[in-house]
C-alpha positions, 0 to 999 in steps of 0.5 A: 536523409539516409538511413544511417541518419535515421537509425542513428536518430533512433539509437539516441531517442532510445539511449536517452529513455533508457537514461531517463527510465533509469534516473527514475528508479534510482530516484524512486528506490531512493525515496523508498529507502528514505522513507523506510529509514523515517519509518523505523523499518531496517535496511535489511528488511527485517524490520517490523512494518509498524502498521499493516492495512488488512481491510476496508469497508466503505460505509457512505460517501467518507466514512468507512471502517479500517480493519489494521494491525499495529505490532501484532495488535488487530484494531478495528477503525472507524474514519470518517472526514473529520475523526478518526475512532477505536471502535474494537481491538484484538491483542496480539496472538488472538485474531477478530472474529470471522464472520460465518458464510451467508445462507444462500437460501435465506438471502433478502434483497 
């Protein structure tokens, strides 16, 4: 086999990828738009995420606590396997309350 042969081979192997590659993220920029249209969100990105995750607390193995926010409204959640509970919520313009820093020297372990 010449070398011709081999840079050939290897042209083809690297065409084909990058087919394959490109077939993937059309297929993935694809989903994400239809995705978007089900969840109401605009095609020009303007629209409103209906909701946004802010942050999560395990609390043991399958119950944590989910901080979200829903159309400007801030909800505290609590989940766990079988329910899913409304433990707080904040209206839209006010934010939950931040926790003040721990004091390093009263710290317990």
């Amino acid at each position: 086999m010449g070398i011709g042969a081999v840079i050939s081979s290897i042209v083809a192997i690297v065409l084909a990828l990058a087919l394959v590659l490109g077939m993937a993220w059309g297929v993935i920029w694809l989903l994400k738009k239809l995705q978007d249209r089900q969840l109401g969100v605009a095609a020009n990105g303007e629209g409103e995420q209906p909701i946004r995750f802010l942050r999560s607390m395990p609390l043991g193995q399958r119950e944590r606590v989910v901080l979200i926010e829903a159309r400007g409204e801030t909800m505290l959640v609590g989940v766990t396997a079988g329910s899913i509970n409304l433990l707080a919520r904040w209206p839209a313009g006010s934010s939950p309350p931040v926790p003040l820093p721990a004091d390093p020297t009263k710290a317990r372990f």
